[in-house]
C-alpha positions as CSV (number, residue, x, y, z in Angstrom):
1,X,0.0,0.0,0.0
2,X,2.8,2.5,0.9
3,X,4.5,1.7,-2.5
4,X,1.2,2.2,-4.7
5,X,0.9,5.6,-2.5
6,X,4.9,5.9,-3.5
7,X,4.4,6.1,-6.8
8,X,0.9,8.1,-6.8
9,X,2.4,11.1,-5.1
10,X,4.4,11.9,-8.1
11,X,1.7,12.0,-10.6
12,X,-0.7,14.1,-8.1
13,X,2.2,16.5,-7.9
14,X,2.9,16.6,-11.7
15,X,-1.0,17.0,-12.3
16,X,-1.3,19.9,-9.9
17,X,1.9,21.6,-11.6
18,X,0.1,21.5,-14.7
19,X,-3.1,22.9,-13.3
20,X,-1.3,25.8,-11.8
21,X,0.6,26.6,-15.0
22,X,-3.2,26.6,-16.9
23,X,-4.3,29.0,-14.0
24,X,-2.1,31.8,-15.3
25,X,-2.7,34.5,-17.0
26,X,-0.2,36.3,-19.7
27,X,-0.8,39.8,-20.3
28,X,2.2,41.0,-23.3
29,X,2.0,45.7,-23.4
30,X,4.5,48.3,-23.5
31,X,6.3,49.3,-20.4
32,X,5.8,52.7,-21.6
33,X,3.0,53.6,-24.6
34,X,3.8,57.2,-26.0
35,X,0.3,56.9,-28.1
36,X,-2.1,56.5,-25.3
37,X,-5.3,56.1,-27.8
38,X,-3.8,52.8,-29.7
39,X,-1.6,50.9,-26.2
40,X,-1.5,47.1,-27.8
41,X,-2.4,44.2,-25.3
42,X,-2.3,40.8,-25.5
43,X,-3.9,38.6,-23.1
44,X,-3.4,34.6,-23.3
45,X,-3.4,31.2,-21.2
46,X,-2.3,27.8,-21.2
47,X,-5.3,26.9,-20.1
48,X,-7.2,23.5,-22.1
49,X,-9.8,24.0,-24.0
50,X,-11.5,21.1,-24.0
51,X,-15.5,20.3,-24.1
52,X,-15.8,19.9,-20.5
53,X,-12.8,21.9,-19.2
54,X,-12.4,25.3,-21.2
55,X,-11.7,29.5,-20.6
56,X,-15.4,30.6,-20.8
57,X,-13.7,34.1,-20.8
58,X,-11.0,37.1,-20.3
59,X,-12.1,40.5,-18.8
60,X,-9.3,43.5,-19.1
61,X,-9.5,45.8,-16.7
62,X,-7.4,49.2,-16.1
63,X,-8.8,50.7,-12.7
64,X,-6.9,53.8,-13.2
65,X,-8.9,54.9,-16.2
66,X,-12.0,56.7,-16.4
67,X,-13.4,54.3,-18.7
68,X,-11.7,51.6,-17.0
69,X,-13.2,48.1,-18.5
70,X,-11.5,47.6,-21.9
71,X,-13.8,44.7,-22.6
72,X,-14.7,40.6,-22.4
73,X,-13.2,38.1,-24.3
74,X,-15.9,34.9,-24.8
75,X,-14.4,31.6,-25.7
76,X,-15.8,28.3,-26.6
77,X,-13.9,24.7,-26.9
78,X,-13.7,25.6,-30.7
79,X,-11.1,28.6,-30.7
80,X,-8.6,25.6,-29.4
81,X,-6.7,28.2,-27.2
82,X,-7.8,31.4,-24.9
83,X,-6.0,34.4,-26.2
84,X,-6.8,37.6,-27.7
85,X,-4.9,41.1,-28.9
86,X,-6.3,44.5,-29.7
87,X,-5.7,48.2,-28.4
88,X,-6.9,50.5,-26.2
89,X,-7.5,53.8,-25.2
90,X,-5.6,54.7,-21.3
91,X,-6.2,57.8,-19.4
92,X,-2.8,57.5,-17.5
93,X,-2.0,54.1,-17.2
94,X,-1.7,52.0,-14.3
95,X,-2.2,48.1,-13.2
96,X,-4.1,46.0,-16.2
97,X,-5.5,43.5,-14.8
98,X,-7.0,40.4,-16.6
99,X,-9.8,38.1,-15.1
100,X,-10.3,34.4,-16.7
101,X,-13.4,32.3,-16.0
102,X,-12.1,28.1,-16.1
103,X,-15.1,26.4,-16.6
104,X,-14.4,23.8,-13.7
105,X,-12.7,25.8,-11.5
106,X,-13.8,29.3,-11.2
107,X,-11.7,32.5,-12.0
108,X,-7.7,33.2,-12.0
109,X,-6.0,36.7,-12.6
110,X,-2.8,37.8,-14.1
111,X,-1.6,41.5,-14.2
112,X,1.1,43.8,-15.3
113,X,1.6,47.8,-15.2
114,X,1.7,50.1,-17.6
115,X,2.8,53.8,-18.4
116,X,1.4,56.1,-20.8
117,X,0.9,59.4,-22.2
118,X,-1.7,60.9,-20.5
119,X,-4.9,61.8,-22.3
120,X,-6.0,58.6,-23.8
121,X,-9.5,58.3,-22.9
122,X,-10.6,62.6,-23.3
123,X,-8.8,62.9,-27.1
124,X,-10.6,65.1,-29.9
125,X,-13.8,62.8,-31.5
126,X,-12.4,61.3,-34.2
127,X,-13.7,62.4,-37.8
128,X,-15.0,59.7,-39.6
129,X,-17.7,60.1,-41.8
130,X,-21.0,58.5,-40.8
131,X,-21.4,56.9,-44.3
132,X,-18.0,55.9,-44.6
133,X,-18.2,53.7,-41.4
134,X,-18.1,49.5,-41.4
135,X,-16.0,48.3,-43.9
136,X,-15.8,44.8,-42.0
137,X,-12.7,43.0,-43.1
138,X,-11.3,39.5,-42.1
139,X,-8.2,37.7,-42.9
140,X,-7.1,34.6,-42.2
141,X,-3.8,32.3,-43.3
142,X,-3.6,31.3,-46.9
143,X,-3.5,28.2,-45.8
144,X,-4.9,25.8,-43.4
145,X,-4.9,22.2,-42.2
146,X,-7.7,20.2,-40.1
147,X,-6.6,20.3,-36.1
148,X,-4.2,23.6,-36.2
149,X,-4.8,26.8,-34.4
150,X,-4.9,29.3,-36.7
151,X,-4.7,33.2,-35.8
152,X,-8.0,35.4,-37.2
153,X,-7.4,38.8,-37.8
154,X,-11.2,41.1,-38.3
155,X,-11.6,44.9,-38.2
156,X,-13.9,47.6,-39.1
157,X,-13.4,51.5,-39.5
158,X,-15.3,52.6,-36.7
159,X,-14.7,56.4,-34.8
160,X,-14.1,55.5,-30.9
161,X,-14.6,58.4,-28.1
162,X,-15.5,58.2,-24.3
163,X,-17.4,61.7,-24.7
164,X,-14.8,62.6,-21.6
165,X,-13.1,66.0,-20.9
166,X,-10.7,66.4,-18.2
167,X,-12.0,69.7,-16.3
168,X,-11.0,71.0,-13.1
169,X,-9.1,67.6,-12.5
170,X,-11.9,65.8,-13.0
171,X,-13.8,63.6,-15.9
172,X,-16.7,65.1,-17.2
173,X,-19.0,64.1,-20.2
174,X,-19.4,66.3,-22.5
175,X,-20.7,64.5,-25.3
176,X,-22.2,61.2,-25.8
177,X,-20.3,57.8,-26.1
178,X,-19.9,56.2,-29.4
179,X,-18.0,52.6,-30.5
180,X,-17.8,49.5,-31.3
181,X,-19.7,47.5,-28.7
182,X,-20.0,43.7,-29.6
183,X,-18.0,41.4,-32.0
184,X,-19.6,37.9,-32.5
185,X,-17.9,35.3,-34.6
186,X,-19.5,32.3,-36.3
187,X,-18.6,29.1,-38.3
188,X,-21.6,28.9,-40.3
189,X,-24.3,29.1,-37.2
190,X,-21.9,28.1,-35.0
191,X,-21.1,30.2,-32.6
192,X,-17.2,30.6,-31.9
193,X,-17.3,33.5,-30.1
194,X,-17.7,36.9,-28.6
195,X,-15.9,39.9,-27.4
196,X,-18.0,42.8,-25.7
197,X,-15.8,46.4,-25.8
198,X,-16.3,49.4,-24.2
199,X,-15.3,53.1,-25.8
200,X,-12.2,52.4,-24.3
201,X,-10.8,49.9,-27.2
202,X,-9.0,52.1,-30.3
203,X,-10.6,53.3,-33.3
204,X,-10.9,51.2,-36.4
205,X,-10.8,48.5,-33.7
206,X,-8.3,45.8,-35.0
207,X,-9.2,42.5,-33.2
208,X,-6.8,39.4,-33.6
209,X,-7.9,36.0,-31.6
210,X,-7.3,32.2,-32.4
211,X,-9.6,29.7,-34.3
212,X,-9.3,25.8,-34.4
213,X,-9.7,24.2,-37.5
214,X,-11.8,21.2,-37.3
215,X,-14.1,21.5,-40.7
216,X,-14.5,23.9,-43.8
217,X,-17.3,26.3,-43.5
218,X,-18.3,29.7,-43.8
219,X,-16.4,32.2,-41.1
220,X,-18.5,35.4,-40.1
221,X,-18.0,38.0,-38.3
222,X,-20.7,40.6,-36.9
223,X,-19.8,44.4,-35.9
224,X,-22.0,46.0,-33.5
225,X,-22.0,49.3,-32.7
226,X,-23.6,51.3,-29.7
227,X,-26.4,52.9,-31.7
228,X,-27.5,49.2,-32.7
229,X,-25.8,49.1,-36.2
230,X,-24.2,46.3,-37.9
231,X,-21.8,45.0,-40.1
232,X,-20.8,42.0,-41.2
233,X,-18.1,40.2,-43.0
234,X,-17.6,36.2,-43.8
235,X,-14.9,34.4,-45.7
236,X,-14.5,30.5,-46.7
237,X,-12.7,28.3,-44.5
238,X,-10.9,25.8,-46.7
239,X,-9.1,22.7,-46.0
């Protein structure tokens, strides 16, 4: 009995190892961002993404800013891992801090600070035209093989400002909010996935995240904005 136990101990170690490295989130930004309306993040983790043991989801999170959630990242088993990269608007940088939901076990958090220019989140509207907005456009790799990750890349043109001024050292709106709210992807009807953004994320938001390639189909991807308008964009998914 003492020898079976021997030899278990090792494996019970091993396996809660591995657990604790897929409990950890990776967050890749600038020490220092001199453009504080496009700062680049990429969140990722380890974690398995299996049917019954997945990432349901990443939240971002900069407390220091005024508009402080930068959005949620929704996974499903058929991404094949949990990562996702985009930009952001900061106010004056500070502690990101990223949130992931493990389907069995509940939520784990990574973070990592970051310096910016100040005046992120209260720049000039941008001037886009209304009827020149959308423009959906997704790429994916010229070639692709059944059971590989591949990396999606989808934007839109779409103007992004908080409707914030900075007035007697404090956040005011002055105008209303406007942005890219909602990004859902699909395989067909398939739901893959979905990221929710605040006004914080860039303009012409540029949104890279990873697909698993398990059949051909149609890929879509659906652009929602905060007024309720939509765009959408699909390309064939070849084997």
């Amino acid at each position: 009995m003492a020898a079976s136990l021997g030899l278990l101990f090792p494996r019970q170690l091993w396996a809660q190892s591995r657990l604790d490295r897929a409990h950890q989130v990776e967050l890749d930004l600038p020490i220092l961002a001199e453009e504080p309306t496009t700062v680049p993040i990429r969140v990722w983790t380890e974690h398995p993404m299996e049917p019954d043991h997945f990432v349901k989801s990443i939240e971002v999170v900069l407390e220091n800013d005024p508009v402080p959630h930068k959005g949620t990242f929704r996974f499903t088993p058929s991404n094949g891992r949990a990562w996702v990269a985009f930009q952001v608007r900061s106010g004056a940088g500070g502690l990101v801090t990223a949130t992931a939901e493990c389907s069995r076990h509940g939520r784990f958090v990574g973070t990592r600070a970051v310096r910016v220019v100040e005046g992120g989140c209260t720049s000039v509207p941008d001037k886009v035209a209304r009827d020149r907005l959308g423009n959906p456009m997704l790429r994916l790799p010229r070639s692709v093989k059944a059971g590989e990750v591949i990396e999606v890349r989808a934007k839109v043109e779409h103007a992004s400002h908080t409707g914030l001024a900075l007035k007697n050292g404090k956040f005011v709106r002055v105008a209303p909010e406007f942005y890219i709210t909602q990004m859902v992807v699909y395989l067909d009807d398939q739901a893959i996935s979905e990221f929710q953004m605040t006004s914080a994320v860039s303009p012409n938001p540029l949104i890279r995240f990873p697909l698993k390639v398990t059949r051909g189909g149609a890929l879509r991807v659906v652009f929602v904005n905060n007024e309720g308008q939509r765009w959408e964009v699909s390309q064939p998914l070849r084997l």
